[in-house]
C-alpha positions, -999 to +999 in steps of 0.1 A: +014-689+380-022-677+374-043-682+345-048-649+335-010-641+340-005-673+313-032-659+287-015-619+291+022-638+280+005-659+255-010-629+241+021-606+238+043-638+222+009-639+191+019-597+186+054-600+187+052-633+162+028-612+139+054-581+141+080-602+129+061-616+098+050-584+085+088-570+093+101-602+068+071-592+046+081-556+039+120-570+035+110-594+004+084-567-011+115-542-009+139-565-025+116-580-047+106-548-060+136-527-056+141-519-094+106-509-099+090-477-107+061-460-082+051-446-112+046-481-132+008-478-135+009-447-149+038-454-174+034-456-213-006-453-203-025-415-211-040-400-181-061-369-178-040-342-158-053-307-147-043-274-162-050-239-149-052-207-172-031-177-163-047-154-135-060-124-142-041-089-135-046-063-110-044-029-128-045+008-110-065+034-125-045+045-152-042+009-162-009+003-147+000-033-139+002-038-102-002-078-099+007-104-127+012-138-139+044-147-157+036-183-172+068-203-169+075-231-192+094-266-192+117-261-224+125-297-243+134-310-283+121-334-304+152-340-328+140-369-344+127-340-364+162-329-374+181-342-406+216-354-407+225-322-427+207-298-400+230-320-379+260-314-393+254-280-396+235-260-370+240-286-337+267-263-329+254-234-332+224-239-317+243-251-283+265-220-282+238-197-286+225-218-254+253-213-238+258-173-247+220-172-236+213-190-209+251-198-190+237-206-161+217-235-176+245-246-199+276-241-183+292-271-203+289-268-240+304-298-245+282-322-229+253-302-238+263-310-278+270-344-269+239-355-250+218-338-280+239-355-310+237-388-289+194-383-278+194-372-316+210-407-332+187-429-302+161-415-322+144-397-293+115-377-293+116-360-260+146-342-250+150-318-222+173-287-234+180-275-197+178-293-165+142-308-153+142-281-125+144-248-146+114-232-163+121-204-185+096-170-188+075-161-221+100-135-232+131-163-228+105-189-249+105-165-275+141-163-279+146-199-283+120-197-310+142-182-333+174-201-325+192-228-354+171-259-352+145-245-323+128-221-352+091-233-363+086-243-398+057-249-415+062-289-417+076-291-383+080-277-348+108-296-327+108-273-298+080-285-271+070-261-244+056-276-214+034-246-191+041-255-157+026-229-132+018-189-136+046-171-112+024-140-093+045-104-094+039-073-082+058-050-104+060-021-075+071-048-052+053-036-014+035-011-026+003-015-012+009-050-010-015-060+019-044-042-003-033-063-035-030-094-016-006-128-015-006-158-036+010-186-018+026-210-038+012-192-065-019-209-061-034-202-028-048-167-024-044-151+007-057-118+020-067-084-005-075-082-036-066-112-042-086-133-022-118-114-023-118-117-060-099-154-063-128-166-085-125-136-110-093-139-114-086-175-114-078-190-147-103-220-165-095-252-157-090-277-184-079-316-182-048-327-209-038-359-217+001-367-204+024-393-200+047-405-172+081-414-177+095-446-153+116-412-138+084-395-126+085-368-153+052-359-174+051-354-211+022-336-222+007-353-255-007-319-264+017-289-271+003-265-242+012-235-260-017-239-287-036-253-262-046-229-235-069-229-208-088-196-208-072-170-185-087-154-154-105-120-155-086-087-151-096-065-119-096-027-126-092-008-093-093+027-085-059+030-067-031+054-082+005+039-079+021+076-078-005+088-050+002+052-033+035+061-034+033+097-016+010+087+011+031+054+017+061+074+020+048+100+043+029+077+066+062+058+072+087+091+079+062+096+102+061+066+116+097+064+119+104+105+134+077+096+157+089+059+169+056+045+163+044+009+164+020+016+129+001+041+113-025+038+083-033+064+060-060+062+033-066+087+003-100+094-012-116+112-038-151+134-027-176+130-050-168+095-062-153+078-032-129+062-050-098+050-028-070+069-047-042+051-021-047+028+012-010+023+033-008+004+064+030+006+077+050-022+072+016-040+049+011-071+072-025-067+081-048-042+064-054-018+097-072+008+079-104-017+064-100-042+091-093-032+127-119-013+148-100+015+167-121+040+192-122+074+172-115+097+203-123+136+194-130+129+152-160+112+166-167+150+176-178+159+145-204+133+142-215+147+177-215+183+160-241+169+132-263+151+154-270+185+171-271+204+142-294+183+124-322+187+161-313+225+160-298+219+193-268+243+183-253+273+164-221+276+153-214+312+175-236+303+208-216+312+232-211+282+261-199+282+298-178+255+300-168+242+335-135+230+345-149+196+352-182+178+346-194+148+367-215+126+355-222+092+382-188+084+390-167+099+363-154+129+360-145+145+329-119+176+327-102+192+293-076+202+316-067+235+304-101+251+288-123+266+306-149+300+305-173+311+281-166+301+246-184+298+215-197+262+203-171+268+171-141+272+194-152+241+218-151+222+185-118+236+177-099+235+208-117+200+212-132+205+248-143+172+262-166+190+287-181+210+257-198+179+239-197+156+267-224+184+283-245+194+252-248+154+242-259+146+279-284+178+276-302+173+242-301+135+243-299+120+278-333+112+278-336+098+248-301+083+241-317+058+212-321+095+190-287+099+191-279+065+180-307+072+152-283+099+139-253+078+137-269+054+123-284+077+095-244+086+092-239+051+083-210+050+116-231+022+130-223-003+096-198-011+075-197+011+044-195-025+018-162-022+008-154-047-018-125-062+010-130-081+032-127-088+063-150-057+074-159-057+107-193-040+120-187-014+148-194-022+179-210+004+203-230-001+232-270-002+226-292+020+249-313-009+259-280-038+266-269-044+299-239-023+297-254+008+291-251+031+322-253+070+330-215+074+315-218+055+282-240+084+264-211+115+279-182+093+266-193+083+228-199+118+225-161+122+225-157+090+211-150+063+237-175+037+238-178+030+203-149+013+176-147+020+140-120+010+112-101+042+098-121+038+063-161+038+082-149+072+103-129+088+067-161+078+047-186+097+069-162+130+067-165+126+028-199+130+032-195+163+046-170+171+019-195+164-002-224+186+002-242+160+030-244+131+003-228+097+015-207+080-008-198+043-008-162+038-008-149+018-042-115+000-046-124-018-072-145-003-104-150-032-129-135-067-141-130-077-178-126-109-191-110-128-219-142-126-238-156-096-237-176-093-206-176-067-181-188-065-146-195-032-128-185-040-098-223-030-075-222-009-044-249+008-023-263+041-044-253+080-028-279+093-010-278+122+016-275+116+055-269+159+059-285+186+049-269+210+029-269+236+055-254+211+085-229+202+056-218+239+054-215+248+088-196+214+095-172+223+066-161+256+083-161+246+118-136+221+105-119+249+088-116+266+121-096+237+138-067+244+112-069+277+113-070+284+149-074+253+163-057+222+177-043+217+141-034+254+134+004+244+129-006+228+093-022+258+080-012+271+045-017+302+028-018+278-005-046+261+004-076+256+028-075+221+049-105+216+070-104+185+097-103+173+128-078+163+155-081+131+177-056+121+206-073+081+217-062+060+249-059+023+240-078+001+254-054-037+263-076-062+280-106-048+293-088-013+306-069+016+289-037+023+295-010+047+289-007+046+252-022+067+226-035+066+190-028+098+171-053+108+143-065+139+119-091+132+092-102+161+069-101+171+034-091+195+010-090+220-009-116+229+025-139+248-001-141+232-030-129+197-012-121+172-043-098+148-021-106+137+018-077+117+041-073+101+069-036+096+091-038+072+121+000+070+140-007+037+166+012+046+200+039+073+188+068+074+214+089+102+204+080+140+198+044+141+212+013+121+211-014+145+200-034+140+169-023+178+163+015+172+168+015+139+152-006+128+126-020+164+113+018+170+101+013+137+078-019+148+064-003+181+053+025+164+034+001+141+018-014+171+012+009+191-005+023+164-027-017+159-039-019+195-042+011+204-063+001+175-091-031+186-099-035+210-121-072+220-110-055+227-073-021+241-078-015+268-061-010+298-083+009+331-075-007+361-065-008+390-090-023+413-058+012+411-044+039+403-073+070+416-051+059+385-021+088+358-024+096+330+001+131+333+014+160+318-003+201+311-016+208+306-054+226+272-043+216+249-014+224+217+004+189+199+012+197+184+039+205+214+059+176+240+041+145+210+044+143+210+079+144+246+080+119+250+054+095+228+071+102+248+107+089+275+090+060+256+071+074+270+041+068+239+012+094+229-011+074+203-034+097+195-060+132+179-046+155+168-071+179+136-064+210+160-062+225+171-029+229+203-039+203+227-053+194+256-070+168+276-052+135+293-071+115+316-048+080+319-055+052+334-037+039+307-017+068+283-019+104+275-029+109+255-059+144+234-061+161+227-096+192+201-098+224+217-093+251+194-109+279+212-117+308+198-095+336+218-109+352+247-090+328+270-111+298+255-096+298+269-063+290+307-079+260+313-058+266+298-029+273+314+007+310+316+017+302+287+046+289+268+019+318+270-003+346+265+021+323+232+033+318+220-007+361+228-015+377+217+018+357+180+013+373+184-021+410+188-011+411+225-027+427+255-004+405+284-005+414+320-004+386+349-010+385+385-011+356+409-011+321+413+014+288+400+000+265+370+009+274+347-022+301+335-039+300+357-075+335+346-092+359+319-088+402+320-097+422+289-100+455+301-083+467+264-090+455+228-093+444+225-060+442+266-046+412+287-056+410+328-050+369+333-046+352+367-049+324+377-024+289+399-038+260+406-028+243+392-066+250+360-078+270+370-103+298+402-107 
């Protein structure tokens, strides 16, 4: 055998001799020590331990709680405290109103008054009333302080309260959920609110003294409810739970009728840009602040103000629009618009060829002027929103590599170029609002513990419109409801001006079959006070135009908005005081809604109850509860109706007499009724 074969044995017999003495090693350690406590360093020795204050809230705008902290506390006694008469006495009592209180936590009574008369005679000074693993909220402490033994006196307080942790809740549950944020663990922020503020709202940090027991368990040495870390600021946003809740609502029955992968839909006020409501269906990522999306035809509009603001345009020059336009290798084609039309009607009909053409015409060469103008519209940056993250647009530059004969043509109808719902809404507030850019605000101000308040700072208004291109932009917008590709959301209650945008997606590095739906506007159109934004992500079901799709969203956001405010409501019209919208004294809503909507005729206030009494009024149809479910409360209804209503019921009907309603009803017997038909609602 070789030498080097001799050393590579000798070798592996030295490891596997060493193996085997740090194997016996561990063995005598472990049975040497098996009785032991990991903890014995720490025990019957003080050691500093950290303590975080409660986190700050996150409030809405009329200062309702939409994020908290519940402090949760470790309950135990000190009944070294107690007297032999106490004892005697109130031991009892105090562990059946334990056990009437708290069952779960004291399902014996029995042991429970044993283990405290036996800690209680060991003279023990710590002694925990439930088991280690429960903690209790600040409404159940405060119980316990005024039970027999538990109640502080002035010479003594035997009930010790232990803060553990600060449990987050979000009292409207996923209501704009991915806007407020998460707290993992309740400790680790994660996305929204939440995170971009962390430090605001994240409690002082202190250090207390505690005490290990050989069982692992810490004892405070300090009673932590007199001794509180300071808590967190509170963040004061701008978002309104009951708007929230309309435009959360409407985005997903849209969602859902359409078969849609996701939608967004974001609320604003005009002249203050506050966010009034942000949804994202299903809240798992905040689409509408963080994903960059290609506008399609909304980006018109900031086409229609870049040539407006050169005087390139009036709103009634008349146009010859081809059936196709060429441009390199491209073709462009609007498929079913062609002739002479005005610039107003291109914008309304959304002809591709139209601003494809005029874009090419007035700035093809000198592309970097039109960029100028979108950058004066602020569609080439984020807008600063207080969330993060915010992505920049991305477009491509005159002067980059990419840039070719088509790029120019194409952003004009908004390829080429990707912004997040909230930079495309935020550039149509301007024009809401006289020209004057806005910066969009979630948040308006934190408040802390002590007094201070911090605005929160974002970029000052300033005007990237004249007043003039602000006008005409408003009613060329008008025009697209009115008579345009959004025409089948037009209400006689109310002007809505906006546009309609129909997107292919783009998955790799080429666009496919599947569209993005959109319609961003404002309203009252004006006197706008509110602008809005609906995006429907690839809709599968019942179209896949922005017009078809997403417009119809906007409109019941819309009218919910428009109903609540007082400064808005629609009023009726003295001019014409005989005008009523159709209707039946009683209704079932689930047959009259659709019908209503058909016929765009609004119904804004819908009671819980099946069945309904209907109001007519000028402009709409106002429901009130019917509730009556005796025989007598089908007067008013049609005869179809009632034989549907009875017949479910077990009744045998009988009627007598012509007329579209139901005017009287005759119990023949317990289960036969004899109803009278007439053409009012009652005889």
């Amino acid at each position: 055998m070789s030498k080097v074969l001799k050393r590579f044995y000798l070798f592996l017999i030295l490891i596997g001799i060493g193996w085997i003495i740090l194997a016996a090693r561990l063995a005598y350690l472990q049975w040497k020590y098996k009785d032991a406590s990991p903890y014995a360093p720490y025990e019957n020795r003080p050691y500093l331990k950290k303590v975080i204050g409660e986190r700050g809230s996150i409030l809405a705008r009329d200062m309702t709680v939409l994020a908290t902290s519940m402090p949760l506390f470790r309950v135990a006694v000190d009944p070294s405290l107690w007297t032999a008469e106490e004892v005697r006495d109130s031991l009892r009592l105090l562990v059946a109103a334990l056990r009437r209180l708290f069952p779960q936590y004291c399902p014996k009574t029995e042991d429970l008054y044993s283990h405290l008369l036996e800690r209680w005679k060991a003279k023990d000074r710590h002694v925990y009333l439930f088991p280690y693993r429960v903690l209790i909220t600040h409404i159940e402490r405060k119980v316990l302080d005024s039970l027999p033994l538990l109640r502080p006196l002035p010479t003594r307080k035997a009930l010790i309260l232990e803060k553990i942790t600060h449990k987050r809740s979000y009292p409207y549950g996923d209501l704009a959920r991915i806007t407020l944020g998460y707290l993992v663990n309740d400790s680790i922020a994660w996305r929204g609110l939440e995170s971009a503020f962390h430090k605001e709202l994240r409690g002082e940090e202190r250090w207390i003294l505690v005490r290990r027991l050989p069982n692992g368990i810490e004892i405070p040495l300090e009673d932590l409810s007199e001794y509180e870390p300071q808590p967190g600021g509170d963040l004061f946003t701008t978002l309104d739970p009951h708007l929230q809740d309309i435009v959360s609502q409407a985005l997903a029955e849209g969602v859902k009728t359409h078969k849609a992968a996701g939608g967004v839909a974001i609320l604003m006020e005009v002249r203050t840009g506050e966010i009034l409501a942000l949804a994202n269906y299903g809240e798992q990522y905040n689409d509408a602040v963080s994903t960059l999306w290609e506008p399609g035809s909304t980006f018109k509009v900031a086409t229609a103000a870049a040539l407006l603001e050169e005087k390139a345009i009036r709103p009634q020059q008349r146009l010859l629009i081809p059936a196709t336009l060429t441009i390199a290798d491209r073709t462009l084609s609007d498929g079913y618009f062609t002739g002479i039309i005005t610039f107003e009607e291109a914008l309304a009909h959304s002809s591709n060829v139209a601003f494809a053409s005029l874009c090419q015409k007035v700035f093809g060469g000198y592309p970097s002027r039109f960029y100028e103008q979108l950058r004066r519209f602020h569609l080439l940056e984020p807008t600063g929103i207080t969330l993060y993250p915010e992505p920049r647009p991305t477009y491509i530059a005159p002067k980059s590599p990419y840039f070719n004969p088509t790029t120019l043509p194409w952003l004009a109808i908004g390829y080429n170029i990707q912004l997040t719902p909230l930079q495309l809404l935020t550039f149509y507030n301007a024009i809401a609002n006289n020209g004057v850019w806005i910066a969009p605000k979630l948040v308006r101000e934190i408040r802390y513990p002590d007094g201070r308040r911090t605005i929160i700072p974002s970029s000052p208004p300033h005007r990237i419109l004249s007043p003039s291109t602000a006008y005409i932009l408003r009613n060329l917008l008008k025009a697209v409801v009115e008579k345009g590709t959004a025409r089948n959301i037009a209400t006689p209650l109310y002007a809505i001006a906006g546009k309609t945008g129909t997107a292919k997606k783009v998955k790799g590095r080429y666009y496919v079959n599947e569209y993005r739906a959109s319609f961003v506007g404002f309203f009252p159109a004006d006197n706008p006070i509110y602008s809005c934004i609906v995006i429907v992500d690839n809709p599968q079901a019942d179209g896949i135009h922005g017009g078809e799709v997403a417009a119809p969203i906007f409109r019941k956001i819309a009218d919910a908005v428009v109903f609540r405010d007082l400064r808005i409501a629609p009023q009726e019209l003295e001019s014409n005081p005989n005008r009523s919208q159709p209707t039946l004294p009683v209704m079932n809503q689930a047959v009259v809604i659709p019908l209503y909507n058909a016929l765009s005729i609004s119904t804004p206030e819908r009671p819980a109850t099946p069945w309904v009494r209907g109001i007519s009024h000028t402009h709409y149809v106002k429901f009130m509860p019917h509730q009556d479910t005796t025989p007598q409360g089908i007067v008013g209804m049609s005869l179809r109706q009632a034989l549907h209503y009875l017949e479910k019921r077990g009744y045998r009907v009988f009627w007598q007499g012509s007329g579209a309603y139901v005017v009287r009803v005759e119990l023949r017997s317990a289960k036969e009724l004899l109803l009278t038909l007439g053409d009012n609602e009652t005889p």
